[in-house]
N, C-alpha and C positions, 0 to 999 in steps of 0.2 A: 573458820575451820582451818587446822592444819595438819599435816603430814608428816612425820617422824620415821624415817628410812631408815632401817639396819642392814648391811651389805657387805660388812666386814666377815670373811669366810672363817675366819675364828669361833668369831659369836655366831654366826650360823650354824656349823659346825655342832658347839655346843647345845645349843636349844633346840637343832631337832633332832639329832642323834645322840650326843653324849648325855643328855640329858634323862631318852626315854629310856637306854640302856641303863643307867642306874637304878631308876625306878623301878625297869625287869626285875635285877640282882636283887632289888629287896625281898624278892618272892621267897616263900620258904620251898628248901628243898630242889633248890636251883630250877625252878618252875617257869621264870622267866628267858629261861634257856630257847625254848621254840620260836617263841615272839623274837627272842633278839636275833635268831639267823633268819628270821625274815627282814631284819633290818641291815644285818651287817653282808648279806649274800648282793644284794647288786650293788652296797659299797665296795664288796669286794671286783665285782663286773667292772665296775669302774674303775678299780686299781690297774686289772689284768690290761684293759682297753688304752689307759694313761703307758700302761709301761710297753706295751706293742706301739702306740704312736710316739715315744720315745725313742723306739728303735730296738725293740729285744727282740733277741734274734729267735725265729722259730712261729709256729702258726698257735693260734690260741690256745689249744689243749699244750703245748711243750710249752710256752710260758708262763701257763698255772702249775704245768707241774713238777717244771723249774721252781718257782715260787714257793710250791707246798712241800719242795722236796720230796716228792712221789715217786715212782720208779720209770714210770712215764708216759706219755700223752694220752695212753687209754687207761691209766688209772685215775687221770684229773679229768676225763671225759665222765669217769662213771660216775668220780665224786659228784659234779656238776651236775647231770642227769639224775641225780638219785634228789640231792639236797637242796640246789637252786630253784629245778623243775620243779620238783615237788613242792617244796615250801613257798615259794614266791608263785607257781600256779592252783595249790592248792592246799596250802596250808599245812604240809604234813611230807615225810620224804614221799617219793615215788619209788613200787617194787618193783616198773615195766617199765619201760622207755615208749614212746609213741608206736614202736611197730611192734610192743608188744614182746620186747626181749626182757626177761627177769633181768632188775640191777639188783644191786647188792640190797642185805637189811640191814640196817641203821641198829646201832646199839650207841645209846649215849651213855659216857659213862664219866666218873671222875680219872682221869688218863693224865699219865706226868708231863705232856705235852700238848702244844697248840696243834700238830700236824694230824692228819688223818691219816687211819690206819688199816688197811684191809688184811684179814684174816680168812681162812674157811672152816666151818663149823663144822660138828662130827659130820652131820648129814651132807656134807659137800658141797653147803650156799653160803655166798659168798658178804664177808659182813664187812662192811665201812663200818668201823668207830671211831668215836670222837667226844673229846669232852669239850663240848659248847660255848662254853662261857671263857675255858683258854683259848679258841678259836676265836670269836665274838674280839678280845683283847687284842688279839694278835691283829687281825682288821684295823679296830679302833685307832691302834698303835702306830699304824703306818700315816694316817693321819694325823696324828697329832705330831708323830716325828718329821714328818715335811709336809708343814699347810699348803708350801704349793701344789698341791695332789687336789686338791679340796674346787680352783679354779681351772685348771690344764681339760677339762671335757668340752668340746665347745658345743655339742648337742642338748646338755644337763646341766647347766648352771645353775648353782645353789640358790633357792629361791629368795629372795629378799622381805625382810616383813615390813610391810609399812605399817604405822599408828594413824590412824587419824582423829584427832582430839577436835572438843568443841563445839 
């Protein structure tokens, strides 16, 4: 019997992220859009965390919303609370934060940009929009533009596939 190790953060990379995201995009009617911001939301966690222990200056919400180019720190908190929370603990945004304050409603849409964008609707509630899949890319992109993003976590290191044959 033998062992066949993949470790290279490239090909890791690829096979379990860039890979399942395509598969999403096949969906009709951009349907794999929810699935992939449950994939690319703590890739993104992991960007924000790489770029705070690299030294950007400011506490977690100002360096997302540096990042997202948002207006600032409580507009990338809300993002985060609405779309992280929600989709990475329940599949779906969240309308309430844990003590029960309304966050924004979610409108996904075809939008000429990756950035999120809050609006307020006639009724006066407040809406995050975003189209998903230029978000998703915009993610993706950071990785693929500098793979050393991909090892710099020392908590979450990409996991390695072993083979074993025979």
């Amino acid at each position: 019997m033998s062992t066949t190790t993949t470790s290279d953060p490239k090909i890791l990379f690829e096979r379990w992220f860039v890979s399942a995201i395509a598969k999403l995009e096949e969906l009709s009617e951009g349907d794999g859009g929810t699935a992939g911001m449950m994939i690319v939301l703590p890739l993104y966690e992991r960007y924000i965390f790489i770029l705070r222990a690299r030294g950007a200056a400011g506490r977690y919400y100002e360096v997302m919303a540096n990042d997202l180019q948002l207006a600032n720190a409580s507009d990338a908190e809300r993002f985060w609370k609405t779309l992280r929370h929600g989709f990475c603990h329940s599949g779906m945004p969240f309308e309430r934060d844990q003590a029960g304050n309304a966050l924004s409603k979610v409108q996904f849409s075809n939008r000429p940009s990756w950035q999120p964008e809050f609006h307020t609707d006639a009724s006066g509630q407040s809406v995050l929009c975003l189209d998903p899949w230029k978000f998703i890319h915009y993610v993706m992109d950071k990785y693929r533009n500098d793979p050393t993003l991909l090892t710099l976590h020392p908590d979450a290191p990409l996991l390695a596939i072993h083979v074993i044959t025979g």
